[in-house]
C-alpha positions as CSV (number, residue, x, y, z in Angstrom):
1,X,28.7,-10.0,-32.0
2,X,29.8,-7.8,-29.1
3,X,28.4,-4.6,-31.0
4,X,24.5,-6.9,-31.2
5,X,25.6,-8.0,-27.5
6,X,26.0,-3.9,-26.5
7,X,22.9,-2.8,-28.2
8,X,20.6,-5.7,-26.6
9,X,21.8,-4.5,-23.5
10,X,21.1,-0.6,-24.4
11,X,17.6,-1.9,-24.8
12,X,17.1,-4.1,-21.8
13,X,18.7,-1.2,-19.9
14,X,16.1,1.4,-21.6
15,X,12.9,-0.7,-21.1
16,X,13.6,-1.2,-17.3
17,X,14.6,3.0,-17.2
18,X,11.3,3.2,-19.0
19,X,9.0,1.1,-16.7
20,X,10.8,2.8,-13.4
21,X,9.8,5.8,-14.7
22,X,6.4,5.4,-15.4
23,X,6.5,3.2,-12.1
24,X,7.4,6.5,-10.2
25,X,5.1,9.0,-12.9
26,X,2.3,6.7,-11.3
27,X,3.0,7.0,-7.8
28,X,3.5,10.4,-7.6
29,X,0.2,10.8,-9.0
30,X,-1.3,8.7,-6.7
31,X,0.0,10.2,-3.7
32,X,-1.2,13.7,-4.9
33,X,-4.5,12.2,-4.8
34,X,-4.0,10.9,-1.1
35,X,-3.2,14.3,0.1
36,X,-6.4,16.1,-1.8
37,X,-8.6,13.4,0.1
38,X,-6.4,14.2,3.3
39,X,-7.1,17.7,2.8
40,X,-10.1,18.3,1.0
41,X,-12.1,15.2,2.1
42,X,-11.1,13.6,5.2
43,X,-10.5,15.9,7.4
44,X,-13.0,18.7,5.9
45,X,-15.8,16.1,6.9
46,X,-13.9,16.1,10.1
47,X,-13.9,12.2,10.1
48,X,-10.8,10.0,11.5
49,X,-8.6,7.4,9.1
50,X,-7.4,4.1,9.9
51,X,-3.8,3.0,11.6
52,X,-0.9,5.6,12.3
53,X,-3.2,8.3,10.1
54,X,-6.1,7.6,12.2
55,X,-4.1,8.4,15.4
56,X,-2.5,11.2,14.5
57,X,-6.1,13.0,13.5
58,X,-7.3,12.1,16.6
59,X,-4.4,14.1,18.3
60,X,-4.3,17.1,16.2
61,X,-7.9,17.2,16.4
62,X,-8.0,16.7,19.8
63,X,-5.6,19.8,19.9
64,X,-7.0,22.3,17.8
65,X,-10.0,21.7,19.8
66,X,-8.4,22.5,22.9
67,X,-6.5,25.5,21.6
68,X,-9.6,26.5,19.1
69,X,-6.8,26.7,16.4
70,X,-8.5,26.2,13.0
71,X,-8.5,23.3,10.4
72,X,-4.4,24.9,9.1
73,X,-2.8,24.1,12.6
74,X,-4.7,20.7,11.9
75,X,-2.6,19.8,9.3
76,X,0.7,20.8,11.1
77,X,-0.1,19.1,14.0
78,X,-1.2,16.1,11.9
79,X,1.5,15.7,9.9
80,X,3.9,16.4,12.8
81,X,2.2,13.8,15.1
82,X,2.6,11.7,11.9
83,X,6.0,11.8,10.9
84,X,7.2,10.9,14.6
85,X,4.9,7.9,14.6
86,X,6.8,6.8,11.7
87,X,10.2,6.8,12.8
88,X,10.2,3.9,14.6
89,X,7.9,2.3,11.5
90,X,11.0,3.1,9.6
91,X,13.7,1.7,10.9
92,X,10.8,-1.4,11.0
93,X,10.3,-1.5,7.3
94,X,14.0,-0.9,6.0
95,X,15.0,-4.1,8.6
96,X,11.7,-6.2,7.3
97,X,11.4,-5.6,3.7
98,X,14.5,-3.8,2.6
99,X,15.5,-0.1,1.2
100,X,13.3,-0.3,-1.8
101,X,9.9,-0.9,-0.5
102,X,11.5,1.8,2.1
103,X,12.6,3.9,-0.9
104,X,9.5,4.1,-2.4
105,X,7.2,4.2,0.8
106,X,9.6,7.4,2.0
107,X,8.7,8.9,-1.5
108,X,5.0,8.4,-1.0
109,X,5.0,9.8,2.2
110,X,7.1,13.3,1.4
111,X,5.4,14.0,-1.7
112,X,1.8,13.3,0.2
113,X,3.3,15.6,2.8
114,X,4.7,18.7,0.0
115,X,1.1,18.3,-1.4
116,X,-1.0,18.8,1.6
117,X,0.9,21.6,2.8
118,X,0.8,23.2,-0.7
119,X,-3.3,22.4,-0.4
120,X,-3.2,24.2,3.1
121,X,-1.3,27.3,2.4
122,X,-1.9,28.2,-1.8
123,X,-4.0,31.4,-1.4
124,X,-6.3,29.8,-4.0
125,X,-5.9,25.9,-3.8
126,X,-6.6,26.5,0.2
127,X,-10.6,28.3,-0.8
128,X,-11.5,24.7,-2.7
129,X,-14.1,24.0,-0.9
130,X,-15.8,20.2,-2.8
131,X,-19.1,21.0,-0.7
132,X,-19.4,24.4,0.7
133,X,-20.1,24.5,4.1
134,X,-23.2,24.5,5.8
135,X,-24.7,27.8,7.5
136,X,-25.3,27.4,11.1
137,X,-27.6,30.1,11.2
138,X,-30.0,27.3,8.5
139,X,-32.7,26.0,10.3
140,X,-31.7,22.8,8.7
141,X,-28.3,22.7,9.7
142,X,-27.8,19.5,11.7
143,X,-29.7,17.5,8.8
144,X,-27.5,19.7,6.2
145,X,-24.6,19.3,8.2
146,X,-24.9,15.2,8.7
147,X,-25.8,14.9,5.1
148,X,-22.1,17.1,3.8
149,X,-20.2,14.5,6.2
150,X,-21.6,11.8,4.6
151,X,-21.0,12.4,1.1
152,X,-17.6,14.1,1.8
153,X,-16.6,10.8,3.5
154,X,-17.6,8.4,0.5
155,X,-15.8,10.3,-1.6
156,X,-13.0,10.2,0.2
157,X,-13.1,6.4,0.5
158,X,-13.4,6.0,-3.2
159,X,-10.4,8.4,-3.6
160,X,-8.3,7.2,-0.8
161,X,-9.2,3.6,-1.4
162,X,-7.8,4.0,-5.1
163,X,-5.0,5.8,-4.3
164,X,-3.6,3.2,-2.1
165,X,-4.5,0.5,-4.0
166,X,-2.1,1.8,-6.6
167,X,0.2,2.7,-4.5
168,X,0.0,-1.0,-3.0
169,X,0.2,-2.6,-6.3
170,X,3.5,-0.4,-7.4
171,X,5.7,-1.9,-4.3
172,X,5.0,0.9,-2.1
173,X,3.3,1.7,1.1
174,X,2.4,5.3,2.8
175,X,4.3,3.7,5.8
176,X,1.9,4.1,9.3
177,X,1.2,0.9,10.2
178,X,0.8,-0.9,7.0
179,X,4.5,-2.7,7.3
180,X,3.6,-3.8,10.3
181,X,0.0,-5.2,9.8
182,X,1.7,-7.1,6.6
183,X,4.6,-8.9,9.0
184,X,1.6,-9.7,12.0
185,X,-0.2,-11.2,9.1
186,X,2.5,-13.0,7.9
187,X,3.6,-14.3,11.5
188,X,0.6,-15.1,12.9
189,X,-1.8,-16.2,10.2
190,X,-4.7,-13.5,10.9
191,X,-7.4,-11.4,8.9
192,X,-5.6,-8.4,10.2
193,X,-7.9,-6.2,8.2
194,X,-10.5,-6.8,10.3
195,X,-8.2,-6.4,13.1
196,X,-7.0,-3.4,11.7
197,X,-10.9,-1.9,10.8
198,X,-11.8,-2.5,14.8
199,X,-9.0,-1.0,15.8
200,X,-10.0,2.1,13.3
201,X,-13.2,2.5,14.7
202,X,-12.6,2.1,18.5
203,X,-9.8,4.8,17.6
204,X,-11.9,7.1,15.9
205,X,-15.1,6.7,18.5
206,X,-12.4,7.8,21.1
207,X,-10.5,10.5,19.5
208,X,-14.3,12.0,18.6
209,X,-15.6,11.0,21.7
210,X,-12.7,13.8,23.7
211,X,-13.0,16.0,20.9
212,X,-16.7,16.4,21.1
213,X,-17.1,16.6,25.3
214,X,-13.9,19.2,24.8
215,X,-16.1,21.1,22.6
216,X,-19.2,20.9,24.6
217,X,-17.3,22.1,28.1
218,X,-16.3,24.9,26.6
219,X,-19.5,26.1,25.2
220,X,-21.3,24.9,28.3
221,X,-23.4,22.6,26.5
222,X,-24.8,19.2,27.6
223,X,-23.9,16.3,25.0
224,X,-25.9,12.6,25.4
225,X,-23.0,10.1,24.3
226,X,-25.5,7.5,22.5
227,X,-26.9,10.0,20.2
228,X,-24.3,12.6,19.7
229,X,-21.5,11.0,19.9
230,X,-21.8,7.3,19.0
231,X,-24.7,7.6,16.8
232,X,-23.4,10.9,15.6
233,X,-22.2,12.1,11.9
234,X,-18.6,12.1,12.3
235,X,-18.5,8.8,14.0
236,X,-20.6,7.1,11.2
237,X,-18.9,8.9,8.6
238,X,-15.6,7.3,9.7
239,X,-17.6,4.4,9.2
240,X,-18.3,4.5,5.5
241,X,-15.0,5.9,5.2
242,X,-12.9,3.5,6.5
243,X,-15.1,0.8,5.4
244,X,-15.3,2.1,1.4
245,X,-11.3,2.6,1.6
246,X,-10.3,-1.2,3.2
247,X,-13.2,-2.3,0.4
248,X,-11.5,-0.7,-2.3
249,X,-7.8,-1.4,-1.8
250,X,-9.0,-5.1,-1.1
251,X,-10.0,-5.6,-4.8
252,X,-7.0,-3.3,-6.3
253,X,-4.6,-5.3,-4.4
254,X,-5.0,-8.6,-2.8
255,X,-2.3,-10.6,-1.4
256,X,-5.0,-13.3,-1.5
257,X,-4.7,-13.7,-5.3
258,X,-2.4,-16.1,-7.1
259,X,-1.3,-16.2,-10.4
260,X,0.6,-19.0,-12.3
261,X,3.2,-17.2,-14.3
262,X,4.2,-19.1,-17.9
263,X,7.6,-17.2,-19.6
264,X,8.2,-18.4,-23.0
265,X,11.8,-17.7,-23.9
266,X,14.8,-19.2,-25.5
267,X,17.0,-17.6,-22.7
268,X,15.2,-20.1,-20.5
269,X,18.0,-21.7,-18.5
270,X,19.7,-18.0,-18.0
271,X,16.2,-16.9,-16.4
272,X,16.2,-20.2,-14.2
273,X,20.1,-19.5,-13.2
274,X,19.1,-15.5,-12.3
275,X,16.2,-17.1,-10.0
276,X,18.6,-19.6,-8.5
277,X,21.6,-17.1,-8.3
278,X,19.1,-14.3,-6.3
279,X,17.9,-17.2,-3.6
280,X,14.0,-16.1,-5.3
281,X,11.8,-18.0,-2.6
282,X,9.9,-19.4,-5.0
283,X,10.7,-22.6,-6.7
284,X,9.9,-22.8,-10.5
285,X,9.3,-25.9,-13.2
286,X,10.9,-25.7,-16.4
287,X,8.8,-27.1,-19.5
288,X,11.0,-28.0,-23.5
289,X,9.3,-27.0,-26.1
290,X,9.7,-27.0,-29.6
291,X,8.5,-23.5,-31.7
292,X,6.1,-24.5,-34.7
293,X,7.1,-21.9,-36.9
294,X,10.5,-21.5,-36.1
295,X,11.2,-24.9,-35.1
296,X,13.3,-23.3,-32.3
297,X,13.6,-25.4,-28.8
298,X,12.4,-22.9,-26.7
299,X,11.6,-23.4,-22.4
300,X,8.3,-22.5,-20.2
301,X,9.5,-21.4,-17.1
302,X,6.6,-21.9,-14.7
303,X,6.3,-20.1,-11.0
304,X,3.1,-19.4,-8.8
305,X,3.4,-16.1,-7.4
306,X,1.3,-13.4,-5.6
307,X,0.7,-10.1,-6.6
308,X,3.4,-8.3,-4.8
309,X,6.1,-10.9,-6.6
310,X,4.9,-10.8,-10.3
311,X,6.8,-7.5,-10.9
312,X,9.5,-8.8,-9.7
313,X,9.8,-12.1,-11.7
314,X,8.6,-10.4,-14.7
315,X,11.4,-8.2,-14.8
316,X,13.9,-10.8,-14.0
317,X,12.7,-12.6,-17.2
318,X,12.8,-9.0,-19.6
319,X,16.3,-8.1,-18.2
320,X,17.4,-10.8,-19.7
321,X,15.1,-12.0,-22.6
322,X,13.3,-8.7,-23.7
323,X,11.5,-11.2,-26.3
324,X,9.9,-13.6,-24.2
325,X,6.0,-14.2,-24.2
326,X,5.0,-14.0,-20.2
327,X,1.5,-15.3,-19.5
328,X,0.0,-14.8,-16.3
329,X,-3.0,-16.9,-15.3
330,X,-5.1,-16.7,-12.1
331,X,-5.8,-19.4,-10.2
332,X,-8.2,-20.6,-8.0
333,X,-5.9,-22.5,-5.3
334,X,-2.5,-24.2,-4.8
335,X,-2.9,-28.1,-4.0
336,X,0.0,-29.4,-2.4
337,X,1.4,-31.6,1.2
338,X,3.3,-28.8,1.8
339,X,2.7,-25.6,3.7
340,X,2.6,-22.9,0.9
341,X,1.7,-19.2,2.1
342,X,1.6,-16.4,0.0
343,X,3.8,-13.8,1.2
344,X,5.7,-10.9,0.3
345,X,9.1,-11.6,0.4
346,X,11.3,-10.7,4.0
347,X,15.2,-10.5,4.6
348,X,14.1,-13.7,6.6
349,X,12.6,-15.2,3.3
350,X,16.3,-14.4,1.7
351,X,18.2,-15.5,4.7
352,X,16.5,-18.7,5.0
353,X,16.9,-19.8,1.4
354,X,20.6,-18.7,1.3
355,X,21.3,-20.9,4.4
356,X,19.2,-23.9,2.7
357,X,21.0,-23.4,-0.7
358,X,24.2,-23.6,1.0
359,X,23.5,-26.9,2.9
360,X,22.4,-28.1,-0.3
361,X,25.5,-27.9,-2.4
362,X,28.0,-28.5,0.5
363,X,25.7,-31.7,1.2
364,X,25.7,-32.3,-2.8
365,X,29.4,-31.9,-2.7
366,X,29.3,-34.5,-0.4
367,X,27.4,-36.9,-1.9
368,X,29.4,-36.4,-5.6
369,X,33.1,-36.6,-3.9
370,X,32.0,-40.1,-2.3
């Protein structure tokens, strides 16, 4: 018995190494593809992102243009004004949502980091060049020019957009202000997308705005704001950008979405007393069955969840019960008299349910002593 108890662990213990692994394998991959579109994409097509990535392009551009530097200081200076916006976002995220979303979003972020700076300074990786740049000696060249930005900047929304959608979905963030715009949404009940998308665009209009009047001083040029600056290619091209990415990451990985999970196991009651044990801030049904083959009584454990939580509840149920059928259904709303919302979990979410579990039994130890 202890030798069939030892190797059900070994396995349990091997299919959760297994899944971290390819959890990570995934990730990784991901994140290389959010430095190429860094690199290669975004600020080839000299466009601005959202949040903390948004600002800090505005600053190195704003830089370079000032010093005349070219686009390699851009990517020092951008990833320098980067990191120190992210120390404060940090210490914000490890004291929010704990050291593994922290973990995880710190891994994102060095490993986008090594890759960008490999992208800048590879003799050969740093030629790549997606669309080759436009001649300004072309008598077509603002049309050329305008057209290059474009494309470059859908491109990189579709590779941004599905980079940290993934990233999303596997629990981890590439910090900047993301932490932050999930705890305003959680607190104050907003669309902070949008919120978020106008504060993009105002940023990128006046990062580009300096940038561009910079540029135009020192060339002695005369710039109208409406139509070469507002109305202009890089402006727009933030745009689409920003636009295609918040699109995109919206449909990977909505928070909106809710899922009715069904796990089918004989280790019910052990799954229900993990759940109970952890404080899990969701509350679960429990549903006897009987197997029709096996004529086993088996348990449905039932729990609505979100799509940041079914990972989590999933592998609750498979450390313990690596043979139990999980079904997970998507449902349409949640009907109820009490205030439900869909959150990811906080350390105020675990704090809360610890102090309510203890009133709980010490008022149930009450009641059964009388």
């Amino acid at each position: 018995m202890n030798e069939l108890f030892v190797a059900t662990k070994a396995n349990i213990n091997k299919v959760t190494k297994n899944k971290k692994i390819k959890g990570i394998f995934i990730i990784t991959l991901a994140a290389i593809a959010l430095a190429f579109a860094v690199n290669l994409l975004v600020i080839e097509a000299g466009i601005i992102s959202a949040g903390a990535a948004g600002i800090a392009q505005g600053i190195s551009y704003t830089i370079t243009a000032i010093t005349g530097q070219n686009k390699e200081f851009t990517i020092i200076y951008y990833w320098i004004i980067n990191l120190l916006i992210n120390i404060p976002i940090i210490f914000f995220t490890y004291r929010i949502y704990g050291k593994k979303l922290l973990g995880y979003s710190l891994y994102v972020f060095f490993v986008t980091l090594a890759v960008s700076f490999s992208i800048t300074y590879i003799p050969v990786v740093n030629e790549i060049e997606i669309i080759p740049v436009i001649d300004e000696a072309n008598p077509n060249y603002e049309l050329l020019n305008t057209f290059r930005t474009f494309i470059l900047a859908f491109m990189a929304g579709i590779v941004y957009g599905v980079s940290l959608g993934i990233i999303f979905t596997k629990g981890a963030t590439s910090l900047g202000l993301d932490p932050i715009v999930r705890y305003l949404s959680r607190e104050k009940r907003l669309n902070i997308a949008k919120v978020l998308f106008f504060i993009s665009i105002v940023n990128s209009i006046i990062w580009l705005s300096v940038q561009s009047y910079i540029v135009a001083n020192q060339n002695n040029e005369s710039i109208n704001f409406i139509t070469d600056v507002l109305f202009g290619p890089y402006i727009i091209g933030s745009v689409i950008f920003i636009s295609l990415y918040s699109f995109i990451v919206s449909k990977i990985y909505s928070t909106k979405k809710i899922f009715l999970l069904e796990i089918n196991s004989e280790k019910y009651k052990r799954i229900s007393d993990k759940l109970n044990q952890i404080n899990y801030h969701r509350g679960h049904t429990i549903e006897a069955v009987i197997g029709g083959f096996s004529k086993k009584t088996r348990g449905i454990l039932k729990i609505i969840v979100n799509i940041e939580e079914i990972d989590d509840v999933i592998n609750i149920a498979e450390n313990i019960d690596t043979n139990c059928f999980i079904y997970a259904t998507q449902i349409a709303r949640v009907q109820t008299t009490k205030i439900v919302y869909w959150n990811p979990i906080t350390h105020e979410d675990i704090d809360h349910k610890k102090r309510y579990s203890k009133e709980h039994y010490i008022n149930k130890d009450k009641k059964d002593k009388k």
